[in-house]
PyMOL Python script that loads the backbone (N, CA, C, O; Angstrom):
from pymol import cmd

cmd.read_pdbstr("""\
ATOM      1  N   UNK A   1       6.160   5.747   7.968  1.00  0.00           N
ATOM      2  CA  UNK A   1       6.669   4.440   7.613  1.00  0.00           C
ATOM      3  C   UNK A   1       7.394   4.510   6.271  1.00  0.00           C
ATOM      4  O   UNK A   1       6.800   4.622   5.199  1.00  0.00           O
ATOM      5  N   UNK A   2       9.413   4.399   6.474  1.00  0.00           N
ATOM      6  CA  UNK A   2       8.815   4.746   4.655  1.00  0.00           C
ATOM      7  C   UNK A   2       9.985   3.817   4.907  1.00  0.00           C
ATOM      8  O   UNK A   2      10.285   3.765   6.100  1.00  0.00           O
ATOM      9  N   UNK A   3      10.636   3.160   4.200  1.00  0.00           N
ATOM     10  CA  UNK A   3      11.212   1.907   3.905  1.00  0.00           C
ATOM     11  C   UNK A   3      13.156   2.164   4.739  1.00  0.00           C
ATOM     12  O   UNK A   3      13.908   1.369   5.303  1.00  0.00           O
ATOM     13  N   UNK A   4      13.271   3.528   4.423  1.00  0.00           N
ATOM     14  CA  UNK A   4      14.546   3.928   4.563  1.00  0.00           C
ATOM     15  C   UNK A   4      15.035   4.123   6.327  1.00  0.00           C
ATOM     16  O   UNK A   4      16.138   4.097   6.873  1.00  0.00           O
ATOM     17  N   UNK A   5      13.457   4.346   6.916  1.00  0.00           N
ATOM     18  CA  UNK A   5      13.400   4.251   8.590  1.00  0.00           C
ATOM     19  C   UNK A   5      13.280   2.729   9.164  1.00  0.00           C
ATOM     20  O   UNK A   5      13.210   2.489  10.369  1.00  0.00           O
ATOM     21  N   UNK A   6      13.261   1.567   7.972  1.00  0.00           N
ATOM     22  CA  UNK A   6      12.664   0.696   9.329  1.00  0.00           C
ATOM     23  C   UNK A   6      13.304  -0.091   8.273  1.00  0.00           C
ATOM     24  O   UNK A   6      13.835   0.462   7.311  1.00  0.00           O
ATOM     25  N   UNK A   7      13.263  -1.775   8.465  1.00  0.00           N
ATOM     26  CA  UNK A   7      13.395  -3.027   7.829  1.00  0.00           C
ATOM     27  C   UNK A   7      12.094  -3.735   7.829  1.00  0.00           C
ATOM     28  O   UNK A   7      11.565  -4.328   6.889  1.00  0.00           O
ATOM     29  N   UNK A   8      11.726  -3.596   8.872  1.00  0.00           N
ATOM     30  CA  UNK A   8      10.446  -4.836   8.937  1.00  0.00           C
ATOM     31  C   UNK A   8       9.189  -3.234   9.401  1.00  0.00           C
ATOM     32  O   UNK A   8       9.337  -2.093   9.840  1.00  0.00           O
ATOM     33  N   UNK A   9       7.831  -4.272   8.873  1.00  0.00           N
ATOM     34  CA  UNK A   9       6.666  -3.533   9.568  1.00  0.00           C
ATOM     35  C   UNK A   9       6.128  -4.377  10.104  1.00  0.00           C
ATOM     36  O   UNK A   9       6.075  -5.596   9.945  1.00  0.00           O
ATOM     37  N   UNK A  10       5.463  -3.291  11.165  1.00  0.00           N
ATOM     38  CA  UNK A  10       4.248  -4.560  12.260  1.00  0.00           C
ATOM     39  C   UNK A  10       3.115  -4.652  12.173  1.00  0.00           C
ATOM     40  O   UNK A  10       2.518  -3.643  11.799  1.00  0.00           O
ATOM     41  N   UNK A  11       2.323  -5.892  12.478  1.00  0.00           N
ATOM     42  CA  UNK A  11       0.791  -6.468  12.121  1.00  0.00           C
ATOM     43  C   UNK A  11      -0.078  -4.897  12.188  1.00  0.00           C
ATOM     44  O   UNK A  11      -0.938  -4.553  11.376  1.00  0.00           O
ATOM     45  N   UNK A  12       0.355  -4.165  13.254  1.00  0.00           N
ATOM     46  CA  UNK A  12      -0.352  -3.228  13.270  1.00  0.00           C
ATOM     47  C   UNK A  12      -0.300  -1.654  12.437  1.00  0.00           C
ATOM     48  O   UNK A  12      -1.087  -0.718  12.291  1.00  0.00           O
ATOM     49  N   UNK A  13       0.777  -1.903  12.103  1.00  0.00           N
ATOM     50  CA  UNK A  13       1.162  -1.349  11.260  1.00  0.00           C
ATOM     51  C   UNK A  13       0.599  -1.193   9.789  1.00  0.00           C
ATOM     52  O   UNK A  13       0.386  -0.143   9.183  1.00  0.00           O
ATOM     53  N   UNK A  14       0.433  -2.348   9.415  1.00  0.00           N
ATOM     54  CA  UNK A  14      -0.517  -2.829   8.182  1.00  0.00           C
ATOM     55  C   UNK A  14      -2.052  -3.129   8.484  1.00  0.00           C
ATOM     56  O   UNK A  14      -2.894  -3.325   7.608  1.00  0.00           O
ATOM     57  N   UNK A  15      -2.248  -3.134   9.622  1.00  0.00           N
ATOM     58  CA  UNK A  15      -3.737  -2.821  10.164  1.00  0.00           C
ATOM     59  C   UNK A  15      -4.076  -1.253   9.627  1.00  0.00           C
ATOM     60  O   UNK A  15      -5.059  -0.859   9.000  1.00  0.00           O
ATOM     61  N   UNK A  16      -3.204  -0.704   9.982  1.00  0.00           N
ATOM     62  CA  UNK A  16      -3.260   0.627  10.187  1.00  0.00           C
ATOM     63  C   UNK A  16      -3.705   1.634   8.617  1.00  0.00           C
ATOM     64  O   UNK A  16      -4.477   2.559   8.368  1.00  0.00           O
ATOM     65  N   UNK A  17      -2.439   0.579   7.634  1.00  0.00           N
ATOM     66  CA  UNK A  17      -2.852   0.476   6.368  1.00  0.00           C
ATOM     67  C   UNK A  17      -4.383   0.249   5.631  1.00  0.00           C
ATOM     68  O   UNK A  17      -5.046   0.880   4.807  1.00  0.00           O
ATOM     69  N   UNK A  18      -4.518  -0.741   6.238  1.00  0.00           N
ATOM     70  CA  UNK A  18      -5.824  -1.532   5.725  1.00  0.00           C
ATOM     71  C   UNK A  18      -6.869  -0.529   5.804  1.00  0.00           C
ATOM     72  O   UNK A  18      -7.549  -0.139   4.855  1.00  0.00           O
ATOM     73  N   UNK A  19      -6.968  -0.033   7.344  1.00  0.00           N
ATOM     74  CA  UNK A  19      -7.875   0.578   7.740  1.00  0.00           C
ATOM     75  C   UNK A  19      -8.068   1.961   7.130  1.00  0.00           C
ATOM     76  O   UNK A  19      -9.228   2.316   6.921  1.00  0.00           O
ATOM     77  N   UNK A  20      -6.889   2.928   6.766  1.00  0.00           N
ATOM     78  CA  UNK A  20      -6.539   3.366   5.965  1.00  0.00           C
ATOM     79  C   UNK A  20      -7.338   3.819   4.329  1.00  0.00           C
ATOM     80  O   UNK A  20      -7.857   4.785   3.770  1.00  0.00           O
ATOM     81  N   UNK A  21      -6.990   2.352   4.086  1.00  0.00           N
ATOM     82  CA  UNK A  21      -7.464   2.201   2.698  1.00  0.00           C
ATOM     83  C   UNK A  21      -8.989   1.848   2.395  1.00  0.00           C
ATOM     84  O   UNK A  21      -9.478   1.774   1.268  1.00  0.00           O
ATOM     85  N   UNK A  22      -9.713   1.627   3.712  1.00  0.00           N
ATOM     86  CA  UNK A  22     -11.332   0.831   3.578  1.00  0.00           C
ATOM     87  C   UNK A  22     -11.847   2.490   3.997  1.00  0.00           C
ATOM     88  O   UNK A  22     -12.991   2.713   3.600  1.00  0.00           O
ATOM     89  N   UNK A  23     -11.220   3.606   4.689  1.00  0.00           N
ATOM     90  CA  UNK A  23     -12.123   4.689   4.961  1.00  0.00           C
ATOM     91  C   UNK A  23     -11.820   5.712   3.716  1.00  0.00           C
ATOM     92  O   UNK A  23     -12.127   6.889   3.905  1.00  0.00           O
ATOM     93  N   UNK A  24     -11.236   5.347   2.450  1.00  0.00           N
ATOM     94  CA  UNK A  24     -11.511   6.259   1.435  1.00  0.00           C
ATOM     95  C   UNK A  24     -12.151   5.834   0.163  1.00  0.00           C
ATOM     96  O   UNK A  24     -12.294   4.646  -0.123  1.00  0.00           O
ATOM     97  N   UNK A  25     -12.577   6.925  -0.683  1.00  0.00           N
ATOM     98  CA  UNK A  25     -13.198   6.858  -1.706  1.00  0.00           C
ATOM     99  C   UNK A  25     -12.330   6.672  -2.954  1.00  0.00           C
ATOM    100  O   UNK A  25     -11.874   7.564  -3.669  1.00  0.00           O
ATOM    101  N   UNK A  26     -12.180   5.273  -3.090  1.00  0.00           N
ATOM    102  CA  UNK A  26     -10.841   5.073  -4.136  1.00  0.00           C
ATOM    103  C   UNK A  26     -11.115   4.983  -5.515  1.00  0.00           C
ATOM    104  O   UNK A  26     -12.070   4.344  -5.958  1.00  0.00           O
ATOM    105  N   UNK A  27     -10.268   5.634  -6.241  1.00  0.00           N
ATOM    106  CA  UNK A  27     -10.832   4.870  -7.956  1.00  0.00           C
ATOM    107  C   UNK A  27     -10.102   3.826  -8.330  1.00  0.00           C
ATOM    108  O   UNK A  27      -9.090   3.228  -7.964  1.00  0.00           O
ATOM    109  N   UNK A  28     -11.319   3.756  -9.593  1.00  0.00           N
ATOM    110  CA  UNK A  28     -11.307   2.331 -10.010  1.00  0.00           C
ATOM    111  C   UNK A  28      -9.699   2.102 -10.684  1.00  0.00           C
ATOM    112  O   UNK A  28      -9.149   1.007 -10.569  1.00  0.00           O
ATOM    113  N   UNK A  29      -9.305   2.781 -11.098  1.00  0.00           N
ATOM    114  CA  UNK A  29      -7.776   2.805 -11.597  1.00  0.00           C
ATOM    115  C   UNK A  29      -6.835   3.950 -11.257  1.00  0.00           C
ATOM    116  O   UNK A  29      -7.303   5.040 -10.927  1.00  0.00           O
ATOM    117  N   UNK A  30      -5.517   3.741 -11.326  1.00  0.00           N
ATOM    118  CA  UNK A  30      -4.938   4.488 -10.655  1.00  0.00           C
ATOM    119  C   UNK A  30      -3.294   4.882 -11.474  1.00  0.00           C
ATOM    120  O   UNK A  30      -2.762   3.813 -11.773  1.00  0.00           O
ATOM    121  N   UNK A  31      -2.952   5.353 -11.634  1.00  0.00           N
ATOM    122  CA  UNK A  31      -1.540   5.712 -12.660  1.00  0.00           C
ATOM    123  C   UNK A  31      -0.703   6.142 -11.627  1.00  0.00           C
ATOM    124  O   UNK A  31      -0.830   7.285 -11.188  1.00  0.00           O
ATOM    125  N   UNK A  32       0.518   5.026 -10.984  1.00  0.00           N
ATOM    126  CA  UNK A  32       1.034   5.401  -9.962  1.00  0.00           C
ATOM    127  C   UNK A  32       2.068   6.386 -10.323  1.00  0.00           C
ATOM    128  O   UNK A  32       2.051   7.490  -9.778  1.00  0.00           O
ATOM    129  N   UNK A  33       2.934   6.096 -11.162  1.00  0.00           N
ATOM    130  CA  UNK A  33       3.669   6.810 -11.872  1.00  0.00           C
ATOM    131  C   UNK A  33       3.681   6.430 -13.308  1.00  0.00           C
ATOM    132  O   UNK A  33       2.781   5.673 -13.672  1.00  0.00           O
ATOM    133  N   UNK A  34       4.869   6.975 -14.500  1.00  0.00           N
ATOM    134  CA  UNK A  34       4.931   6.596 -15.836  1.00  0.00           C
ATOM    135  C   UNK A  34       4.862   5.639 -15.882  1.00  0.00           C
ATOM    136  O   UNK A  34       4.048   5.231 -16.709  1.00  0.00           O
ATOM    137  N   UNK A  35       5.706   4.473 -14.982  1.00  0.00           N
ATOM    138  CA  UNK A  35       5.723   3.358 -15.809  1.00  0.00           C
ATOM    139  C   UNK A  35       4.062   2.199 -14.499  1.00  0.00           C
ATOM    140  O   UNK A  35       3.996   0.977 -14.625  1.00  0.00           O
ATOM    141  N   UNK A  36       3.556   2.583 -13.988  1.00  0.00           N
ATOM    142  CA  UNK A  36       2.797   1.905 -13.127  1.00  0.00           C
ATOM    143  C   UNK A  36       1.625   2.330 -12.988  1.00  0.00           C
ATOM    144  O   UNK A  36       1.184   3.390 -12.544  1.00  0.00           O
ATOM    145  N   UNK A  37       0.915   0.977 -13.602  1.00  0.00           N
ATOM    146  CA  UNK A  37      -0.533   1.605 -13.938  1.00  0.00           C
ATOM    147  C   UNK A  37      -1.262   0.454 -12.992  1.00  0.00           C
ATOM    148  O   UNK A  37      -0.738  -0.634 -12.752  1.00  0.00           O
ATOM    149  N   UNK A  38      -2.402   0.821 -12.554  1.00  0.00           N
ATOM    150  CA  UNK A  38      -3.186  -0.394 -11.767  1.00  0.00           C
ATOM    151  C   UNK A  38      -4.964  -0.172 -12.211  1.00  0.00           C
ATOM    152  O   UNK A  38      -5.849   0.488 -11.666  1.00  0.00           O
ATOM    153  N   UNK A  39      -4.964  -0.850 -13.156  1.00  0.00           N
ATOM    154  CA  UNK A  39      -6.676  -0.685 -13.522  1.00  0.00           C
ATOM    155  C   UNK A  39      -7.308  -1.536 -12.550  1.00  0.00           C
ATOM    156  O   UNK A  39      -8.492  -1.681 -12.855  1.00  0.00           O
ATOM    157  N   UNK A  40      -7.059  -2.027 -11.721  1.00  0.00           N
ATOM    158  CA  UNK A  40      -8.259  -2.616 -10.632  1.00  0.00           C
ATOM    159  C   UNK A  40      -7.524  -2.257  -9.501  1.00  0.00           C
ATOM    160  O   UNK A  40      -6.620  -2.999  -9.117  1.00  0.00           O
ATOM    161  N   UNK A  41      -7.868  -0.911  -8.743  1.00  0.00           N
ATOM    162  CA  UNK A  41      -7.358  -0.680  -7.757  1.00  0.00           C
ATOM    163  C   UNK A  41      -7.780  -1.847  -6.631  1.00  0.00           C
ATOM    164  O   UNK A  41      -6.866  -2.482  -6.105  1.00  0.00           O
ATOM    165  N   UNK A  42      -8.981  -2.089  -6.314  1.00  0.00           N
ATOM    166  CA  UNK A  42      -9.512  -2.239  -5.267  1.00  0.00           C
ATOM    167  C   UNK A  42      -9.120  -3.878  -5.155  1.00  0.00           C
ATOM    168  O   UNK A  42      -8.712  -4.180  -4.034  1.00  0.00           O
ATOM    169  N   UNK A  43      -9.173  -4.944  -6.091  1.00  0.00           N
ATOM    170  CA  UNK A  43      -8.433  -5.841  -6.252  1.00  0.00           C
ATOM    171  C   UNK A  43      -7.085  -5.650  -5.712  1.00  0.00           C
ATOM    172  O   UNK A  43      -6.749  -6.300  -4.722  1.00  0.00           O
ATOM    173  N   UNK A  44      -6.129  -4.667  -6.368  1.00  0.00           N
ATOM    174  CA  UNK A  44      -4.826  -5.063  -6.062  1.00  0.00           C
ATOM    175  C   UNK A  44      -4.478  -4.458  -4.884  1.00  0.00           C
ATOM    176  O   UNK A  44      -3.286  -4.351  -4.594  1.00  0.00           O
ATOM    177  N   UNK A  45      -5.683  -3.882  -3.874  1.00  0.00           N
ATOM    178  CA  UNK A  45      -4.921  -3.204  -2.631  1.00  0.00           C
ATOM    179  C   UNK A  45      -5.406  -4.694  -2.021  1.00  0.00           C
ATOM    180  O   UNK A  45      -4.532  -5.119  -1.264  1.00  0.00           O
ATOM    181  N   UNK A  46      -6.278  -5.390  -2.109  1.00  0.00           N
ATOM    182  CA  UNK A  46      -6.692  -6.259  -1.439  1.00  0.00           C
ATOM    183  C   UNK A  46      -5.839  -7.297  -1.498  1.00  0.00           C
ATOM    184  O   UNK A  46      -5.881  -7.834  -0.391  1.00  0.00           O
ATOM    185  N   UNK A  47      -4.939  -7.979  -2.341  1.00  0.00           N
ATOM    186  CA  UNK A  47      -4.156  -9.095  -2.996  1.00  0.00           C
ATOM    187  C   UNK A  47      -2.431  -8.547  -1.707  1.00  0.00           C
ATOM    188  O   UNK A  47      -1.734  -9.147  -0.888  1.00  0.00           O
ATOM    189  N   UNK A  48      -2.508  -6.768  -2.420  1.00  0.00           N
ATOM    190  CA  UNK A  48      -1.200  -6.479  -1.601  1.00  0.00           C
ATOM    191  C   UNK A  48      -1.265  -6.523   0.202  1.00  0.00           C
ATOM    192  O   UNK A  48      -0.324  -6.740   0.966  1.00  0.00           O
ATOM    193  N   UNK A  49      -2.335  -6.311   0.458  1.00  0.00           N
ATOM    194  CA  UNK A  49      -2.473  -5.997   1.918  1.00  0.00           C
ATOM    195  C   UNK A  49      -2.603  -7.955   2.524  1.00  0.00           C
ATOM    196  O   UNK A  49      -2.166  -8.163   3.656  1.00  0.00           O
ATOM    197  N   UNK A  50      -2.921  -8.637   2.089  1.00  0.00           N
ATOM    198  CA  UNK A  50      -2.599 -10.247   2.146  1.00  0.00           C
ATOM    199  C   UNK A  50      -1.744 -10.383   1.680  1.00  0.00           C
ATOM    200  O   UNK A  50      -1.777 -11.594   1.459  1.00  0.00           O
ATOM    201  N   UNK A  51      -0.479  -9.877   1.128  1.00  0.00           N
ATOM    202  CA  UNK A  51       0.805 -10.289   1.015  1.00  0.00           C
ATOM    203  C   UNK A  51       1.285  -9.421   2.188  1.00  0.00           C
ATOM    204  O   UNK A  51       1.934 -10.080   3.000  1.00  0.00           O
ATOM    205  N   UNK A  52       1.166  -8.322   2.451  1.00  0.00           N
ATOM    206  CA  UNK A  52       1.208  -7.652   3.569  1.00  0.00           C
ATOM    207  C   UNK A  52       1.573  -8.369   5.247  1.00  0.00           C
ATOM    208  O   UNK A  52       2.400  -8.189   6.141  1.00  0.00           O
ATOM    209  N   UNK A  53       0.602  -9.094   5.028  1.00  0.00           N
ATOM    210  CA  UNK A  53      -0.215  -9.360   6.710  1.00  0.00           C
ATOM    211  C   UNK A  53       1.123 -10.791   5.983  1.00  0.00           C
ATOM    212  O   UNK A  53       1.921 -10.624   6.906  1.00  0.00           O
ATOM    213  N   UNK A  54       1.701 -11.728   5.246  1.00  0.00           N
ATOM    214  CA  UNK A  54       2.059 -12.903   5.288  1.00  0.00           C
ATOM    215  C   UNK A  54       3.916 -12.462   6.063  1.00  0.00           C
ATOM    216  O   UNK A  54       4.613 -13.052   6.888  1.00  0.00           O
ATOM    217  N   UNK A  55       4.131 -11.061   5.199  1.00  0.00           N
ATOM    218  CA  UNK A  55       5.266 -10.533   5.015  1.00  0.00           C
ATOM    219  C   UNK A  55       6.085  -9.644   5.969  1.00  0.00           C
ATOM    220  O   UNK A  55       7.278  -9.344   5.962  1.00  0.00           O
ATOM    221  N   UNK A  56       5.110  -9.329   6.759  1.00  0.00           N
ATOM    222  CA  UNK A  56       5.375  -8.308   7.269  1.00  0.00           C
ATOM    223  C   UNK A  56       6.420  -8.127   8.396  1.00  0.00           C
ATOM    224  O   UNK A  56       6.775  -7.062   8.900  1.00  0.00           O
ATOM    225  N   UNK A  57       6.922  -9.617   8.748  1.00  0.00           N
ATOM    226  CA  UNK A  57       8.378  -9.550   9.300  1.00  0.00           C
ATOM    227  C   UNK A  57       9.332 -10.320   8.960  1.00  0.00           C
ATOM    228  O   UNK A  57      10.041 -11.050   9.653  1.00  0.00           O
ATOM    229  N   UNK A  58       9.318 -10.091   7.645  1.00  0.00           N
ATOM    230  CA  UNK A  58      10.617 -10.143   6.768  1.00  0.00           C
ATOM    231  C   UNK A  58      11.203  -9.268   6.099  1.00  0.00           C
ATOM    232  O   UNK A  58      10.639  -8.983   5.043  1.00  0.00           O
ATOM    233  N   UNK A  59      12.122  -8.740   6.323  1.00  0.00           N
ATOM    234  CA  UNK A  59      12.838  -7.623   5.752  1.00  0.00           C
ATOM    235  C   UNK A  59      13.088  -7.987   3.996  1.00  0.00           C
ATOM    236  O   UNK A  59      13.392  -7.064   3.240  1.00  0.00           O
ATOM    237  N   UNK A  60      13.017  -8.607   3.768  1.00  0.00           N
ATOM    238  CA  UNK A  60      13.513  -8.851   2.469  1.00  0.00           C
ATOM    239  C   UNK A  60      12.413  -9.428   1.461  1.00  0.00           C
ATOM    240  O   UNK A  60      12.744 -10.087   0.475  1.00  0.00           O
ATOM    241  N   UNK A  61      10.979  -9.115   1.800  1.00  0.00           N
ATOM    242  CA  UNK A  61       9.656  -9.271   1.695  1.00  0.00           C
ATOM    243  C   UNK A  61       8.787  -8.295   1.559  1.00  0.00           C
ATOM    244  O   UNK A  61       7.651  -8.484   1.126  1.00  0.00           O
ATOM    245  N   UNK A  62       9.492  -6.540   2.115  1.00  0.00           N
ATOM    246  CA  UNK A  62       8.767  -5.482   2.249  1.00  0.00           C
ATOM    247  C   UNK A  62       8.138  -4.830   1.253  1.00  0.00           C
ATOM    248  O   UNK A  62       7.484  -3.793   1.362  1.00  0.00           O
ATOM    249  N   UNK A  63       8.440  -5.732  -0.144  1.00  0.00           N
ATOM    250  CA  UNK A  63       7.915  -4.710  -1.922  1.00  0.00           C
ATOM    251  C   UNK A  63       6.098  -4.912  -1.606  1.00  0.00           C
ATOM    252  O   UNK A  63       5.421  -4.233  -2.379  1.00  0.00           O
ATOM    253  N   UNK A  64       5.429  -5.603  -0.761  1.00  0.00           N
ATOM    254  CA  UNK A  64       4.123  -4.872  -1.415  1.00  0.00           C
ATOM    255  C   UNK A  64       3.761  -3.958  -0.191  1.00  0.00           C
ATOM    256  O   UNK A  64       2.695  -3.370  -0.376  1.00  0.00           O
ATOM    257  N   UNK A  65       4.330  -3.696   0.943  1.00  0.00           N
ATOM    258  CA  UNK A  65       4.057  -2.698   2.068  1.00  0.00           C
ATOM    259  C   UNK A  65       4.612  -1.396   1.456  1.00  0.00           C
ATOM    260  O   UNK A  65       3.858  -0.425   1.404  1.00  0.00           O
ATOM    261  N   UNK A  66       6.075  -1.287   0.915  1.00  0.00           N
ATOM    262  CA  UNK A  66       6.249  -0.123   0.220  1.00  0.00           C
ATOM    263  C   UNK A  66       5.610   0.347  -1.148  1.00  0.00           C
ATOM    264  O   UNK A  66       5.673   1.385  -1.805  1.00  0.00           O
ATOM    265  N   UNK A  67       5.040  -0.732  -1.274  1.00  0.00           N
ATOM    266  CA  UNK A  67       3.679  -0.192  -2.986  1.00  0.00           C
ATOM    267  C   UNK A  67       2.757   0.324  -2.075  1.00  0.00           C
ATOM    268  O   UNK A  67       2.474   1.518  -2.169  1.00  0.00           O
ATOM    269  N   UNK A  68       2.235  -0.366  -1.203  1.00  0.00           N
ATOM    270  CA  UNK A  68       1.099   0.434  -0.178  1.00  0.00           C
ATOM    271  C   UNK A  68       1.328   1.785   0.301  1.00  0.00           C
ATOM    272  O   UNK A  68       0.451   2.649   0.280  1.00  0.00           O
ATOM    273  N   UNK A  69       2.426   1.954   0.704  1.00  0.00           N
ATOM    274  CA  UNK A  69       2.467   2.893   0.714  1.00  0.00           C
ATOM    275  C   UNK A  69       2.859   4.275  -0.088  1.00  0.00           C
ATOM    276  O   UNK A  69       2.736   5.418   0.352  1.00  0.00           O
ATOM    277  N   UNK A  70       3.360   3.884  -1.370  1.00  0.00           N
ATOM    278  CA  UNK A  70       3.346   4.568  -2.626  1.00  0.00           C
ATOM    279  C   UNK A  70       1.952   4.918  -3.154  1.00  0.00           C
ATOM    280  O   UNK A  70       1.748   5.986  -3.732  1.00  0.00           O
ATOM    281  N   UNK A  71       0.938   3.948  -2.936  1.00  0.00           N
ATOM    282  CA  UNK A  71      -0.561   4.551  -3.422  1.00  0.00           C
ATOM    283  C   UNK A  71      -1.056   5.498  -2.475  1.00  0.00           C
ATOM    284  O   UNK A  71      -1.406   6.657  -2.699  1.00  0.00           O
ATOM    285  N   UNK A  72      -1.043   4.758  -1.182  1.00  0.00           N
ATOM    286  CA  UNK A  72      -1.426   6.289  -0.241  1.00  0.00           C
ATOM    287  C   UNK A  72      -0.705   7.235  -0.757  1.00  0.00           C
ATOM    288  O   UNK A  72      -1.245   7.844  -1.680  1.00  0.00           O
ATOM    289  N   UNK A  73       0.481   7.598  -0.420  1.00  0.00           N
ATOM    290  CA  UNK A  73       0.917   8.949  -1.164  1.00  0.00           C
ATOM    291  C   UNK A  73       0.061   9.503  -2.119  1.00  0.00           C
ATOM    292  O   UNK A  73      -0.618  10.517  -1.954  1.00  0.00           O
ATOM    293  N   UNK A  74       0.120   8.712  -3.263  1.00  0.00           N
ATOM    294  CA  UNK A  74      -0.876   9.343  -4.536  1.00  0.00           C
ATOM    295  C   UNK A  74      -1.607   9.521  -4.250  1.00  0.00           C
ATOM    296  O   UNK A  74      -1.896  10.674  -4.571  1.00  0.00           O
ATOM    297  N   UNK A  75      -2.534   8.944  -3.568  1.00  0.00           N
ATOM    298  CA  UNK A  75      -4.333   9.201  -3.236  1.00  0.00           C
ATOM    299  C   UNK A  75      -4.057  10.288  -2.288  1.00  0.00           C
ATOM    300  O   UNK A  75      -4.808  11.246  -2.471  1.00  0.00           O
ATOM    301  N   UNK A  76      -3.401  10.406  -1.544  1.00  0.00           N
ATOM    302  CA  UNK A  76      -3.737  11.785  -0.690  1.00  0.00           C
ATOM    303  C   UNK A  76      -2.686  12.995  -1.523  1.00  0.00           C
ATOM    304  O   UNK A  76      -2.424  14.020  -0.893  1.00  0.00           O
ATOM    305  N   UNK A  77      -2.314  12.881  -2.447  1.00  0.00           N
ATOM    306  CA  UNK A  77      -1.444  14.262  -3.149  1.00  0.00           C
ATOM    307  C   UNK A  77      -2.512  14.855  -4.358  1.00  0.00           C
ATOM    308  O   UNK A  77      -2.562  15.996  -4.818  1.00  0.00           O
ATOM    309  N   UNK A  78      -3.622  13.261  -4.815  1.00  0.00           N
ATOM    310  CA  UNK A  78      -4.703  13.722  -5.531  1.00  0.00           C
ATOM    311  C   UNK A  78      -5.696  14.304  -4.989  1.00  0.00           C
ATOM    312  O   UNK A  78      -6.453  15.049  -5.611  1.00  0.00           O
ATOM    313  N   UNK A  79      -5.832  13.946  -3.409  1.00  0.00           N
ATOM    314  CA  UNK A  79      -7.251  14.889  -2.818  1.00  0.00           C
ATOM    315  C   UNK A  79      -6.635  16.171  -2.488  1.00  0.00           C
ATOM    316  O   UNK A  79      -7.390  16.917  -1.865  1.00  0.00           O
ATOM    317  N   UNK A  80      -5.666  16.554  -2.694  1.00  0.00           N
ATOM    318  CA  UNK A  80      -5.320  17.852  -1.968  1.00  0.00           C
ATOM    319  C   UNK A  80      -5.497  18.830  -3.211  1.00  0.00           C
ATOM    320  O   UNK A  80      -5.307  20.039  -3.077  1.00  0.00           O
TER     321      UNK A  80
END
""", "prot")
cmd.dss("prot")
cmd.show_as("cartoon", "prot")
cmd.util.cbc("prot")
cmd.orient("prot")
């Protein structure tokens, strides 16, 4: 799923996310890159994934599905 293949994502799609994000061991803060820091991870996946599920077929709505998926990246480039 990465922003440059699609316009819109689907309910299940961000299910897929969710589900995703509830079967790992996340920390409490997270340094996405230099300038993006998130000291309450678990808050802000929860806030983004309900903007998620409101957004998710609007193309011009897609900034917190592509943050979602910018943290996965990180979290799985940190377990490796």
């Amino acid at each position: 799923m990465k922003q440059t293949e699609k316009n819109t994502y689907t309910e299940e799609e961000i299910e897929e996310l969710k589900k995703w994000f509830e079967s790992q061991q996340l920390p409490e803060e997270l340094a996405l890159d230099k300038a993006t820091y998130i000291p309450n991870l678990r808050d802000t996946l929860d806030r983004l994934l309900e903007q998620a599920n409101l957004c998710c077929g609007n193309p011009k709505m897609q900034g917190c599905i592509i943050l979602l998926e910018r943290i996965r990246e990180k979290l799985v480039s940190q377990s490796k």
